[in-house]
KEMAR-171043 format. One record per residue: residue number from 1; x, y, z of N, C-alpha, C in turn. Coordinates in Angstrom, 2 decimals, always signed. Atoms other than C-alpha are relative to their C-alpha. Layout:
torke = NUM	nu = X	nv = Y	nw = Z	cau = X	cav = Y	caw = Z	cu = X	cv = Y	cw = Z
...
% end
This chain:
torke = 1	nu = +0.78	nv = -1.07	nw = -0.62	cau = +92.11	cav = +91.08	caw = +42.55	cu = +0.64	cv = +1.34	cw = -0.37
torke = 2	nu = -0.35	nv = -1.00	nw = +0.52	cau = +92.13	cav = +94.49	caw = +41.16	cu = +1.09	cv = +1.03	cw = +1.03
torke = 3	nu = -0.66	nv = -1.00	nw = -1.33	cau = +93.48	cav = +96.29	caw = +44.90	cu = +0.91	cv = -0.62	cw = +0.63
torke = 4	nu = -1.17	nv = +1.04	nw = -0.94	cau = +95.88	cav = +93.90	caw = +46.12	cu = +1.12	cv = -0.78	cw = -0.80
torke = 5	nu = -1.22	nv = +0.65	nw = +0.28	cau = +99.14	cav = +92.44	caw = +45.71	cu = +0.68	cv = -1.07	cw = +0.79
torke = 6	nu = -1.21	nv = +0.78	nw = -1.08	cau = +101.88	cav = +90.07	caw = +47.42	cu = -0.19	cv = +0.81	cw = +1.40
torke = 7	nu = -0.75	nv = -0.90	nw = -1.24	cau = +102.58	cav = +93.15	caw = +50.06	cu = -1.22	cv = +0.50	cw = +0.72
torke = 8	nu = +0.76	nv = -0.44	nw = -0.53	cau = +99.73	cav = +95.04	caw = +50.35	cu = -1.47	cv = +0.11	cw = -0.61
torke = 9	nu = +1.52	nv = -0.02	nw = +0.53	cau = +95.61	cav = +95.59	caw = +49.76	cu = -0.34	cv = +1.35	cw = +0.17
torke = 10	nu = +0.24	nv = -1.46	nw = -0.24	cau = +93.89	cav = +98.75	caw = +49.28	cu = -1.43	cv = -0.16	cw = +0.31
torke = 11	nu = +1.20	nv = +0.37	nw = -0.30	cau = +91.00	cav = +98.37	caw = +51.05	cu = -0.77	cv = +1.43	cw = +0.50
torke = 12	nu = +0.92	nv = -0.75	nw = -0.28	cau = +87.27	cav = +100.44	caw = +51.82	cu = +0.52	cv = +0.31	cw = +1.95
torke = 13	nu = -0.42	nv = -0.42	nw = -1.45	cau = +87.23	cav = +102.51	caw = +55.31	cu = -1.12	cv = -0.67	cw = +0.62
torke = 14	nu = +0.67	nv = +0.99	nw = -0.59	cau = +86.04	cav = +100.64	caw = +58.12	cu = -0.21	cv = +0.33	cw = +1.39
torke = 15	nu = +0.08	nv = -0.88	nw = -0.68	cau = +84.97	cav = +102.00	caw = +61.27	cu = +0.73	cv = -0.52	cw = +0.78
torke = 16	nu = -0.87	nv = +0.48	nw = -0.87	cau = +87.55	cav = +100.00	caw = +63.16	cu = +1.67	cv = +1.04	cw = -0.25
torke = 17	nu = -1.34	nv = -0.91	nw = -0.06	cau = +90.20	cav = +102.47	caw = +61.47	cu = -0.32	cv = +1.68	cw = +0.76
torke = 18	nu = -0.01	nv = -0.83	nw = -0.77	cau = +88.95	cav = +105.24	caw = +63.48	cu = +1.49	cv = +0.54	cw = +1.26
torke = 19	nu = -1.01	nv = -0.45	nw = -0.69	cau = +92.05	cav = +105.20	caw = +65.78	cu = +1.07	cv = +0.33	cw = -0.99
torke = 20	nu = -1.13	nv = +0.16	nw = +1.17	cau = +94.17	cav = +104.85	caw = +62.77	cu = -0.11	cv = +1.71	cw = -0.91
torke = 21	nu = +0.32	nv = -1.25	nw = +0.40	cau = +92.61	cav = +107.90	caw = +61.18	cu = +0.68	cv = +0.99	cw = +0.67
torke = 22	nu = -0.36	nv = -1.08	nw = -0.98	cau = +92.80	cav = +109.86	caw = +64.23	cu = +1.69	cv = +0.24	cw = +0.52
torke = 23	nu = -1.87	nv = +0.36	nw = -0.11	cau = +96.58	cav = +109.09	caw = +64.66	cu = +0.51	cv = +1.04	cw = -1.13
torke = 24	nu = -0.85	nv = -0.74	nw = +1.51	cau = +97.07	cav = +110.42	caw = +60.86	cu = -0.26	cv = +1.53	cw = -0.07
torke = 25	nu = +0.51	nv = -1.60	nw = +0.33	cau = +94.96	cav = +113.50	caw = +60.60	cu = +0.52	cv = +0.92	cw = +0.86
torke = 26	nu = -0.72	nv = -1.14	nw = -0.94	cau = +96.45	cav = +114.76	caw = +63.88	cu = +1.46	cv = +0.21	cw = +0.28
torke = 27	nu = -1.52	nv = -0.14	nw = +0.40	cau = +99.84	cav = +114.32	caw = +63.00	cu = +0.37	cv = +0.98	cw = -0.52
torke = 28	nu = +0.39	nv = -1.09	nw = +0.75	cau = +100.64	cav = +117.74	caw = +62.55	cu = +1.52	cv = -0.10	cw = -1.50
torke = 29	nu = -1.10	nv = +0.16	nw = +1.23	cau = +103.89	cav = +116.59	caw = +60.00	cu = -0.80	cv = +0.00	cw = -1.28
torke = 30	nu = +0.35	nv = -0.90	nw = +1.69	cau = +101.16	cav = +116.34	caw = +57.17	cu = -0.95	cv = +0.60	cw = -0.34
torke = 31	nu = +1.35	nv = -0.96	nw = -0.03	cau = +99.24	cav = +118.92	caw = +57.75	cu = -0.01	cv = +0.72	cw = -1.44
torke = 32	nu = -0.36	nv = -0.97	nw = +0.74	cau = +101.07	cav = +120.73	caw = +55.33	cu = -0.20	cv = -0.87	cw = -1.28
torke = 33	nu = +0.02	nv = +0.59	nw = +1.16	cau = +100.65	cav = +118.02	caw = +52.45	cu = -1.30	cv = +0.03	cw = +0.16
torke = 34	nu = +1.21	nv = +0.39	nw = +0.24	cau = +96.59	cav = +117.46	caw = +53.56	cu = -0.46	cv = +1.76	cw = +0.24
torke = 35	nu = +0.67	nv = -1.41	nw = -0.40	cau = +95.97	cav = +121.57	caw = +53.85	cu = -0.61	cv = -0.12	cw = +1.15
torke = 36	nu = +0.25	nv = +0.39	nw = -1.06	cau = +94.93	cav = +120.22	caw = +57.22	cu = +0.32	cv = +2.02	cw = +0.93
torke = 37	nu = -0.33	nv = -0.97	nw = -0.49	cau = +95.17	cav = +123.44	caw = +59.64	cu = -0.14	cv = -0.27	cw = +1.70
torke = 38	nu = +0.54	nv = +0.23	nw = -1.57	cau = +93.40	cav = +122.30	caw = +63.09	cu = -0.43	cv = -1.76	cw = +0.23
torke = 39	nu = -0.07	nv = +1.39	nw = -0.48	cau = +93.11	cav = +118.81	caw = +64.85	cu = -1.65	cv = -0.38	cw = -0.16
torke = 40	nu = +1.52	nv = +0.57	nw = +0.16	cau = +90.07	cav = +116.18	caw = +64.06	cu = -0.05	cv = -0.48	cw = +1.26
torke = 41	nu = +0.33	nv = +0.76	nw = -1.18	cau = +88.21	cav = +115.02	caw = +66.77	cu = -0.81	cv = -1.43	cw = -0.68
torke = 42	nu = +0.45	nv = +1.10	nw = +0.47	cau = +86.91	cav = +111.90	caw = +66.86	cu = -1.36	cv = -0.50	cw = -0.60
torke = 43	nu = +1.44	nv = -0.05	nw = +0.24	cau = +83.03	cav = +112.50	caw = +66.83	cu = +0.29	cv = +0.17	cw = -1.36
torke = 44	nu = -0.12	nv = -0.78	nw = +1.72	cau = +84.23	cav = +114.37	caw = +63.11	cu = +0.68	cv = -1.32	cw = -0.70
torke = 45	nu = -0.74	nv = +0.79	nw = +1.13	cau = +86.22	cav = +111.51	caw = +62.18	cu = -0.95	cv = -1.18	cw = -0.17
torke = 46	nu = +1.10	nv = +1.11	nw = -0.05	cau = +83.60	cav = +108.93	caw = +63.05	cu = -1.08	cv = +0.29	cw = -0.75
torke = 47	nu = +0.79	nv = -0.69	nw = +0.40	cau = +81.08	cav = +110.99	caw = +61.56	cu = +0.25	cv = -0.40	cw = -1.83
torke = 48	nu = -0.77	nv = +0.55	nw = +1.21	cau = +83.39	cav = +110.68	caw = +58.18	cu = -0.35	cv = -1.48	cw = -0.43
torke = 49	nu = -0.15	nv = +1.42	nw = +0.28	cau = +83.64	cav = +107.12	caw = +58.08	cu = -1.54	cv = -0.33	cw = +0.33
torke = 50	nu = +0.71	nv = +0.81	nw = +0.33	cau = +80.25	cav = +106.69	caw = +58.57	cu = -0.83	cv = +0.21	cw = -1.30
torke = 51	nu = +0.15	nv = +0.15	nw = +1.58	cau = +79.75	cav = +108.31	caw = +55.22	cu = +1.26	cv = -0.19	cw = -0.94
torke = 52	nu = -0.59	nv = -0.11	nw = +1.03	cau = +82.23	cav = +107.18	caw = +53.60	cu = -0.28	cv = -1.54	cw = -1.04
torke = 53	nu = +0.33	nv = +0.65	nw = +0.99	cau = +80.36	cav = +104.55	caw = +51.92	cu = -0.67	cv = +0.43	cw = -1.38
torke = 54	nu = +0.46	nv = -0.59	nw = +1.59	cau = +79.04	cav = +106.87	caw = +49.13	cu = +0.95	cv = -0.16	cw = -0.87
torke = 55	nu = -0.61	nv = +0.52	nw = +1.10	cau = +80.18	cav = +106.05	caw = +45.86	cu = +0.95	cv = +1.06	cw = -0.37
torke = 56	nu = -0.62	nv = -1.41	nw = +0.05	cau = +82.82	cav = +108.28	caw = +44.31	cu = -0.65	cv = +0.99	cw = -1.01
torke = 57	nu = +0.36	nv = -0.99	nw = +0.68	cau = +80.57	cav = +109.52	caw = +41.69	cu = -0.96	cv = +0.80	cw = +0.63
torke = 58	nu = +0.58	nv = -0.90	nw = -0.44	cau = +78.64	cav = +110.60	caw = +44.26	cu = +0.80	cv = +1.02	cw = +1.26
torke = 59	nu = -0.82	nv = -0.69	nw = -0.98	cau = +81.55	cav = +111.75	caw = +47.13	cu = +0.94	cv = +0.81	cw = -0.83
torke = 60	nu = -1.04	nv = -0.39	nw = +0.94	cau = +83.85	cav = +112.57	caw = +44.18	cu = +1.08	cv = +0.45	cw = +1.14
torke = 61	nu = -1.37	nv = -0.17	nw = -1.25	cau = +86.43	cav = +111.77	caw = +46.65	cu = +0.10	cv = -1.79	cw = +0.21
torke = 62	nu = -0.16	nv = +1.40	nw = -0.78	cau = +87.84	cav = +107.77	caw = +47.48	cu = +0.79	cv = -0.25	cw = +0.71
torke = 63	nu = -1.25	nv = +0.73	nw = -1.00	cau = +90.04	cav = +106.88	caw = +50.47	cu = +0.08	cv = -1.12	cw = +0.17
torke = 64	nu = +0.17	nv = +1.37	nw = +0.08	cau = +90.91	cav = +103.62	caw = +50.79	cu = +1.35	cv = -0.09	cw = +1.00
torke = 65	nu = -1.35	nv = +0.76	nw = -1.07	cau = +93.42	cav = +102.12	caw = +53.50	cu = +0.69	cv = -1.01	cw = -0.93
torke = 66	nu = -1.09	nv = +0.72	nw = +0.25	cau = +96.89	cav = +100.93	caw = +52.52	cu = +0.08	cv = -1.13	cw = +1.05
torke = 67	nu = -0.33	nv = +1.52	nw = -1.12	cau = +96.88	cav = +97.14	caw = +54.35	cu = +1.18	cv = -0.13	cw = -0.12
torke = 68	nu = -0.98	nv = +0.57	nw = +0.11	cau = +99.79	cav = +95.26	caw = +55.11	cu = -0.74	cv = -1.46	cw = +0.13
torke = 69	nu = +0.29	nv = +1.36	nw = -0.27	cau = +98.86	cav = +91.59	caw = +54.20	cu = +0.41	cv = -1.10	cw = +0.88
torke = 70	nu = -1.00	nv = +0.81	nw = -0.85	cau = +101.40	cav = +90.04	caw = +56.15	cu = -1.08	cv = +0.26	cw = +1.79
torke = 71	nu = +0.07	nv = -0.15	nw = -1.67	cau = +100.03	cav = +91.70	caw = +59.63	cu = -1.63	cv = +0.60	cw = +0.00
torke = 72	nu = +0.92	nv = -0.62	nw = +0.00	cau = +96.48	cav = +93.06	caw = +58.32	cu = -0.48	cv = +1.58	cw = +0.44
torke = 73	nu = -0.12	nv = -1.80	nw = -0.70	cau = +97.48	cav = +96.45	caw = +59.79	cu = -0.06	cv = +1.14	cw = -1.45
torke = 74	nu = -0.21	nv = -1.02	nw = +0.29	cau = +96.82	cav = +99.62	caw = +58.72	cu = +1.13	cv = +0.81	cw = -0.54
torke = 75	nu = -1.44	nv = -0.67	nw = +0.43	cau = +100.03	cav = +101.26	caw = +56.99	cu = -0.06	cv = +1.57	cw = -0.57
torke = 76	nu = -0.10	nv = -1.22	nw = +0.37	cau = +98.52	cav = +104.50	caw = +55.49	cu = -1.07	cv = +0.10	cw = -0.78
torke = 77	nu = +0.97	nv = -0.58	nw = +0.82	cau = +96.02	cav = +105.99	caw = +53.14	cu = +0.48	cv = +0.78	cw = -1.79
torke = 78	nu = -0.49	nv = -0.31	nw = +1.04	cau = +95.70	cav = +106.63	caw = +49.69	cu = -1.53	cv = +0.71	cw = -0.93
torke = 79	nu = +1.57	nv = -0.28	nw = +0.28	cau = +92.85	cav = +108.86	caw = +48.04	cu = +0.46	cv = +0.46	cw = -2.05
torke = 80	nu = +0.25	nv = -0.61	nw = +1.37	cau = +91.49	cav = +109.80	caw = +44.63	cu = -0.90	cv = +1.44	cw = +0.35
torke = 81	nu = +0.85	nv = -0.71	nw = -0.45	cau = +90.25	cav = +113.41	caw = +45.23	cu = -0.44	cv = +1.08	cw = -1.18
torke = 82	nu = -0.12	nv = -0.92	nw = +1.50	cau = +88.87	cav = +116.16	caw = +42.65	cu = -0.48	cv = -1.10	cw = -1.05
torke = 83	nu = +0.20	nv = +0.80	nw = +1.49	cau = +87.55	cav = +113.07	caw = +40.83	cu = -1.08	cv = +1.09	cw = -0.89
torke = 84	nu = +0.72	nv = -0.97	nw = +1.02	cau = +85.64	cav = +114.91	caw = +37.76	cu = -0.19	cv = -1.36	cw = -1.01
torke = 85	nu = +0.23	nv = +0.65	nw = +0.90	cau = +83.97	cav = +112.42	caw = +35.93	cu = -0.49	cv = +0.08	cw = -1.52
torke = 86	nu = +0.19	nv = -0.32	nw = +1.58	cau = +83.10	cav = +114.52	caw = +32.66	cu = +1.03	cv = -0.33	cw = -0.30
torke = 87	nu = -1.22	nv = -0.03	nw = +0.71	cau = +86.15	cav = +114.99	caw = +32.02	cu = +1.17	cv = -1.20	cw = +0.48
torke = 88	nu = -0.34	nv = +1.44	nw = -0.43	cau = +87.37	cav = +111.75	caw = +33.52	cu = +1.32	cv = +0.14	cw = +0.67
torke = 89	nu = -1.34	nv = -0.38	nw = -0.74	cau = +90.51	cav = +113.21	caw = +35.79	cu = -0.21	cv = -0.39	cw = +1.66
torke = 90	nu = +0.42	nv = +0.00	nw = -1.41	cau = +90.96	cav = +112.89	caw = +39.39	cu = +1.68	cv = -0.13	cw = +1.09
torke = 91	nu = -1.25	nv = +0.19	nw = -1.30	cau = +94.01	cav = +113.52	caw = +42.06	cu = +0.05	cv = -0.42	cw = +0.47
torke = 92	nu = -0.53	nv = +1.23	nw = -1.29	cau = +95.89	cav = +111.12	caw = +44.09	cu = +0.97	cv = +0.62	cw = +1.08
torke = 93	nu = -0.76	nv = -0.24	nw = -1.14	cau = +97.05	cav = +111.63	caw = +47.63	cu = +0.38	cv = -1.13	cw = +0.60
torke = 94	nu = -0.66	nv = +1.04	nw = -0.93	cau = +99.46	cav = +108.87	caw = +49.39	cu = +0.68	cv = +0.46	cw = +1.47
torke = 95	nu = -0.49	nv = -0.37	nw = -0.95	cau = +100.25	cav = +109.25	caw = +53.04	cu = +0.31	cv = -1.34	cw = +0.50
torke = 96	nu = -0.44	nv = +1.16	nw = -0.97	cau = +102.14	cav = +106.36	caw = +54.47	cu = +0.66	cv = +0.41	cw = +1.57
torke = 97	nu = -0.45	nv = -0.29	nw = -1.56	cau = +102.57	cav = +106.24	caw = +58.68	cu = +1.53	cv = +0.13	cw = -0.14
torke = 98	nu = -1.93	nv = +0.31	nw = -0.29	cau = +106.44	cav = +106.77	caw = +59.49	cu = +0.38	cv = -1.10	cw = +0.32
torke = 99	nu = -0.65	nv = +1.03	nw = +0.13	cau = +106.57	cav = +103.65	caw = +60.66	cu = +0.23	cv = -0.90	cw = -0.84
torke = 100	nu = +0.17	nv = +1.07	nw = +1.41	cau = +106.01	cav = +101.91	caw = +57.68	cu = +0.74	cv = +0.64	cw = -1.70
torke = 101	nu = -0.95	nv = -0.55	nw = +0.55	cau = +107.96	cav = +104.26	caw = +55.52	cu = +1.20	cv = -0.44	cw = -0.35
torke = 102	nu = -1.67	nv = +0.64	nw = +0.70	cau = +111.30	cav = +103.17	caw = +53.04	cu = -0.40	cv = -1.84	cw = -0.34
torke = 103	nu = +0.13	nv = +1.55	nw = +0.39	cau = +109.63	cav = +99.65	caw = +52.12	cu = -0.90	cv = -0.22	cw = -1.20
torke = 104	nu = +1.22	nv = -0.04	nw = +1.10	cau = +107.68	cav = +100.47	caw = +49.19	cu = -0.99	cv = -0.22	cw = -0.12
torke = 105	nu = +1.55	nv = +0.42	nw = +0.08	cau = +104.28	cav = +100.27	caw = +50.38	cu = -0.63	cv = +1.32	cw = -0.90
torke = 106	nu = +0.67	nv = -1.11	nw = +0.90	cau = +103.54	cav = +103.78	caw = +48.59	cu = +0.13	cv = -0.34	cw = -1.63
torke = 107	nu = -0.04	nv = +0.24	nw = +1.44	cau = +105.15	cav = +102.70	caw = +45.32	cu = -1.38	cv = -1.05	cw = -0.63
torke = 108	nu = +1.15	nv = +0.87	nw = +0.40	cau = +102.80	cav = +99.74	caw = +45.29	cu = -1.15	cv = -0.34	cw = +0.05
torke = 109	nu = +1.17	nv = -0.54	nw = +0.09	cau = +99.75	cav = +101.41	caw = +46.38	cu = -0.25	cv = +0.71	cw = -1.03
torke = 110	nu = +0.21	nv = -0.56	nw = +1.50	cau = +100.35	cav = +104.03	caw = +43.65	cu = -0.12	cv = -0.75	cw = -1.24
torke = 111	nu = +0.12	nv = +1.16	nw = +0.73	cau = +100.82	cav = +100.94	caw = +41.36	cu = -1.15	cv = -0.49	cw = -0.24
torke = 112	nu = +1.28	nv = +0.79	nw = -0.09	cau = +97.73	cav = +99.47	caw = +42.31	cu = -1.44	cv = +1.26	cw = -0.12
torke = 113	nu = +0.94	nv = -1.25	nw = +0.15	cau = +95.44	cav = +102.94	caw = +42.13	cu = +0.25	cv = +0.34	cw = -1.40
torke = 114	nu = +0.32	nv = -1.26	nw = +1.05	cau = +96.68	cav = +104.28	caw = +38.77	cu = -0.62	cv = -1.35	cw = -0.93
torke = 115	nu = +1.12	nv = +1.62	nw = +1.04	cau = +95.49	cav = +100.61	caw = +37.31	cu = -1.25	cv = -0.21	cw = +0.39
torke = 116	nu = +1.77	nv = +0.24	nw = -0.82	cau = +92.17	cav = +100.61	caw = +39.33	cu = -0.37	cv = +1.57	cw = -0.76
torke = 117	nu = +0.48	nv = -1.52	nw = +0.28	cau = +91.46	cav = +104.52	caw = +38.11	cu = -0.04	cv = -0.32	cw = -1.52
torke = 118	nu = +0.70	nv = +0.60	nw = +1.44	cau = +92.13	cav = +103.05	caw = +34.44	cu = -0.79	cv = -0.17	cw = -0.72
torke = 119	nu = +0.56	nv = +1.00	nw = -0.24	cau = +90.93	cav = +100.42	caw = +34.31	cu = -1.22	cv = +0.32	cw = +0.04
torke = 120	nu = +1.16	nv = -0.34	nw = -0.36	cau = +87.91	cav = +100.53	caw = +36.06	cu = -0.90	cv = +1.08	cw = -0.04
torke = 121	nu = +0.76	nv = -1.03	nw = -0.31	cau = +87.00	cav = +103.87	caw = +36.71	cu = +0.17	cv = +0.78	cw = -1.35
torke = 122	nu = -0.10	nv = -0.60	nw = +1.63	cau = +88.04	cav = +104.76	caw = +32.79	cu = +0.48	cv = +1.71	cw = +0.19
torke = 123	nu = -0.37	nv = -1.10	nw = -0.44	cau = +89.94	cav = +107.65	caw = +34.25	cu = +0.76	cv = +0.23	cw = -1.65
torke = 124	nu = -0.73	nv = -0.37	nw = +1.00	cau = +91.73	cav = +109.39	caw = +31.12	cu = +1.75	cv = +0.49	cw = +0.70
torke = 125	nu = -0.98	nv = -1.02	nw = -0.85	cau = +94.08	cav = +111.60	caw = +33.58	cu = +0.35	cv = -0.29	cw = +1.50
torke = 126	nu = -0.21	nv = -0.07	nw = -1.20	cau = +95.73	cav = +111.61	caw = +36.92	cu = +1.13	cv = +0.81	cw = +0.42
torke = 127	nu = -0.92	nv = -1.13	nw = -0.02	cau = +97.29	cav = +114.57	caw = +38.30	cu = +0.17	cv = -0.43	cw = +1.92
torke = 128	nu = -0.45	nv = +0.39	nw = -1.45	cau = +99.39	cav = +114.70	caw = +41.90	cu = +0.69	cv = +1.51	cw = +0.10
torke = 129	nu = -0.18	nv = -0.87	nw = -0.31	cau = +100.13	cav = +118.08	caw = +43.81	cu = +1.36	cv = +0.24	cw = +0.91
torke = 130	nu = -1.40	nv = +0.19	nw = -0.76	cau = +103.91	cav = +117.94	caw = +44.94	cu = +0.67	cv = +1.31	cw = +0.41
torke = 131	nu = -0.99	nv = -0.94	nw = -0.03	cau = +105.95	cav = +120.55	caw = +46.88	cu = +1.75	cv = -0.30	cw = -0.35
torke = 132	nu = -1.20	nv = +0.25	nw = +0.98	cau = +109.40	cav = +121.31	caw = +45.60	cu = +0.77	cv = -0.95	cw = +1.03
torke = 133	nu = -0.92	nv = +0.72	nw = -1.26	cau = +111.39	cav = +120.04	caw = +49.07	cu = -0.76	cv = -1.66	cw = +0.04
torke = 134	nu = +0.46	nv = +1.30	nw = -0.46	cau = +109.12	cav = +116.73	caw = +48.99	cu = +0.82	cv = -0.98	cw = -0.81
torke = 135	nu = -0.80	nv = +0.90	nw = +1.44	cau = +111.95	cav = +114.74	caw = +46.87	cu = -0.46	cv = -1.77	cw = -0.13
torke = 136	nu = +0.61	nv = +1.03	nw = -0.09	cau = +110.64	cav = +111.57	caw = +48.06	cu = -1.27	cv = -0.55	cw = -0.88
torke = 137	nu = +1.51	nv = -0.57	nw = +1.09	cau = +107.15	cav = +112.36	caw = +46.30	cu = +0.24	cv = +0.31	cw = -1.45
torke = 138	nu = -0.42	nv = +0.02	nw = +1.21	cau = +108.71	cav = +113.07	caw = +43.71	cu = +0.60	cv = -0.86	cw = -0.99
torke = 139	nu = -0.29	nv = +1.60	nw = +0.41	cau = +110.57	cav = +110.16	caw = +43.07	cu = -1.42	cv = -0.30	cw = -0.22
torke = 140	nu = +0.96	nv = +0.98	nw = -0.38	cau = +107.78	cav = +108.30	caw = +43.52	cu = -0.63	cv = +0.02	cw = -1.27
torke = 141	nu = +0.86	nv = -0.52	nw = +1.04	cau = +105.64	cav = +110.15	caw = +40.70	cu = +0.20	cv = -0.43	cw = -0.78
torke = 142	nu = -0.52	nv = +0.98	nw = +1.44	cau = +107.75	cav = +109.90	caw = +38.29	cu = +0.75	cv = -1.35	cw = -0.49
torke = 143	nu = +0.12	nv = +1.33	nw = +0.76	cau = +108.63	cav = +106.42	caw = +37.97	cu = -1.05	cv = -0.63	cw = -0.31
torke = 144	nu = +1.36	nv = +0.96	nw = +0.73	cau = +105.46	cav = +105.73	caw = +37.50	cu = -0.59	cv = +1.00	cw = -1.36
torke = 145	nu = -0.04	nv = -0.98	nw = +1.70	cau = +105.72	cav = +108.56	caw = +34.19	cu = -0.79	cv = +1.06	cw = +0.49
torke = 146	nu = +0.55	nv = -0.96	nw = -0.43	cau = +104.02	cav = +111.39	caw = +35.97	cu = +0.80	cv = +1.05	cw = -0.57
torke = 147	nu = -0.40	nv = -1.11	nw = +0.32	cau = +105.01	cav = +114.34	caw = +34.26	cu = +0.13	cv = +1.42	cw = +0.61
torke = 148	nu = +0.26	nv = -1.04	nw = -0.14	cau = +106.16	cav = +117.78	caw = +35.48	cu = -0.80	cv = +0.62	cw = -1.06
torke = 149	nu = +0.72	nv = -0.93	nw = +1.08	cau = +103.59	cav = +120.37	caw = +33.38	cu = +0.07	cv = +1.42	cw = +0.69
torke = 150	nu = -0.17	nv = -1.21	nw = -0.63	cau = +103.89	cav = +123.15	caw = +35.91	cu = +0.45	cv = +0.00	cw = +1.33
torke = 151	nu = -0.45	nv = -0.43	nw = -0.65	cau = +104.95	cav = +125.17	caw = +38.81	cu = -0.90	cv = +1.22	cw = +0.45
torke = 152	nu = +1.13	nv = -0.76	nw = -0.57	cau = +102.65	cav = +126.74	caw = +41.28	cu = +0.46	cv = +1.21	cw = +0.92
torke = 153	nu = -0.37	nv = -0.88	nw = -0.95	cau = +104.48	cav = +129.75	caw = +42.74	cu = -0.41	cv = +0.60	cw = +1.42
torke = 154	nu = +0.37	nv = -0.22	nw = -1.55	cau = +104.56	cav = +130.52	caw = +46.76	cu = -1.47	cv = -0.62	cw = -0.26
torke = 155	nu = +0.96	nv = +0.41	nw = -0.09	cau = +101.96	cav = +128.19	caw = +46.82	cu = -0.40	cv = -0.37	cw = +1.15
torke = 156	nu = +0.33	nv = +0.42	nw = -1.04	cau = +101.79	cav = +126.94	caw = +49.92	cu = +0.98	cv = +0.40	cw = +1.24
torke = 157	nu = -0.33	nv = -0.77	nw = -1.08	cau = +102.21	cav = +128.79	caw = +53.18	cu = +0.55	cv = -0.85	cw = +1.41
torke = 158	nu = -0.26	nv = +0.98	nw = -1.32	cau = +104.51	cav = +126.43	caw = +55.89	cu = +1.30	cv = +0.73	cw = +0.85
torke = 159	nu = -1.44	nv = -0.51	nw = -0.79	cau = +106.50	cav = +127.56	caw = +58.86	cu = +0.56	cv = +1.57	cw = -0.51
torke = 160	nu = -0.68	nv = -1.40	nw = -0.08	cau = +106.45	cav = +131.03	caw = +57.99	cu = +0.38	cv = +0.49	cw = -2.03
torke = 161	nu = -0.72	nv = -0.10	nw = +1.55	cau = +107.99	cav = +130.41	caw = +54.30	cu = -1.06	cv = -0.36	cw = -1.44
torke = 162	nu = +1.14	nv = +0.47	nw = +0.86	cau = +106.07	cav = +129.87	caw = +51.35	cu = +1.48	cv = -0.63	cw = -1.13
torke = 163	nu = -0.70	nv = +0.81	nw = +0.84	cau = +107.46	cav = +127.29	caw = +48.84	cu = -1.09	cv = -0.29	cw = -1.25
torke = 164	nu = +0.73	nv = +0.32	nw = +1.13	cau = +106.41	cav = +126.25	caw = +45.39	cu = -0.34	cv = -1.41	cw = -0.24
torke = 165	nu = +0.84	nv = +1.15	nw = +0.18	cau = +104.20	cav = +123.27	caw = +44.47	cu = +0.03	cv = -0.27	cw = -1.29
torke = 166	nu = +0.29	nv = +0.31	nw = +1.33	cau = +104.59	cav = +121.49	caw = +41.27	cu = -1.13	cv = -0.82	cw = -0.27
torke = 167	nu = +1.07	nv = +1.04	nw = +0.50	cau = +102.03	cav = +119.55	caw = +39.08	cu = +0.24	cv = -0.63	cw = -0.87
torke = 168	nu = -0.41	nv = +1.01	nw = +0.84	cau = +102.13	cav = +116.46	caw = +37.72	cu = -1.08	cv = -0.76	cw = +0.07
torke = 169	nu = +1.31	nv = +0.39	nw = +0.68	cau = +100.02	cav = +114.87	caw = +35.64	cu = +0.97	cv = -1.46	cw = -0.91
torke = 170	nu = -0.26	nv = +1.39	nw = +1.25	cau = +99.56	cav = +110.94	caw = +33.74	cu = -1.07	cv = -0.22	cw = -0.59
torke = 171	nu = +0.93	nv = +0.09	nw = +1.15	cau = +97.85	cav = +111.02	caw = +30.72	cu = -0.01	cv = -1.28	cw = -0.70
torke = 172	nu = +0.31	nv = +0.91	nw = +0.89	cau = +95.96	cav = +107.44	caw = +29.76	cu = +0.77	cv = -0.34	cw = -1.42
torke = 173	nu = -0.47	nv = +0.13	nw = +1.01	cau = +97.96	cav = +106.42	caw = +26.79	cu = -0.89	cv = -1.03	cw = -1.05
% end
């Protein structure tokens, strides 16, 4: 199966993750990675999920829930956003819960997305929007060959400070 492994599955949203959602989006820790600014309510998040069965060439956007096979739980989210299918590119966002954090469920979601975006979706490109302090994220990128190509000066406005955002990009070989 193209979305799943030993550990974990990357599965479609389901309106049973509604609490799970609402847990993440109002977490204000990644507000600052989802440009997030103000809290979802639930009507908005329900509202979401009940379109989020449009396709991505028509949402040009895919979220998909990080499973844990072992316990069927919820562990985090992982999107393709900015897909652009002329030009066949599209950005990945991974947010894993804290509790599930330091066990490599992100490595092997990212694993399992940049081979499904391939693959399937005949992606050429995949670019990821990292601030400089996120070292974790960074790791992450580049072992899977994500390239620095730039540096987005005071890009993003947190706590007062503005910090710089790099970009990294994996170009289909």
């Amino acid at each position: 199966m193209l979305l799943k492994n030993k550990n974990i599955n990357l599965r479609a949203l389901e309106p049973e993750d509604l609490e799970f959602l609402f847990q993440i989006e109002n977490d204000e820790s990644f507000w600052e990675v989802s440009h997030t600014q103000t809290p979802f309510s639930k009507f908005v998040l329900k509202q979401y999920l009940e379109n989020a069965h449009l396709d991505i060439y028509e949402a040009k956007q895919l979220r998909l829930i990080i499973e844990e096979n072992s316990s069927e739980k919820a562990i985090g989210t992982i999107d393709l956003f900015d897909f652009n299918p002329q030009h066949k590119r599209a950005g990945i966002g991974i947010l894993i819960h804290p509790d599930f954090q330091k066990n490599g469920f992100a490595s092997e979601a990212l694993s399992l997305l940049i081979s499904y975006a391939f693959s399937h979706l005949n992606l050429h490109q995949l670019y990821a929007n990292i601030t400089v302090d996120n070292a974790k994220s960074i790791s992450l990128f580049k072992k899977y060959h994500f390239k620095k190509i730039g540096v987005k000066k005071d890009w993003i406005l947190s706590e007062g400070k503005y910090k710089d955002e790099i970009l990294f990009q994996l170009i289909k070989e």
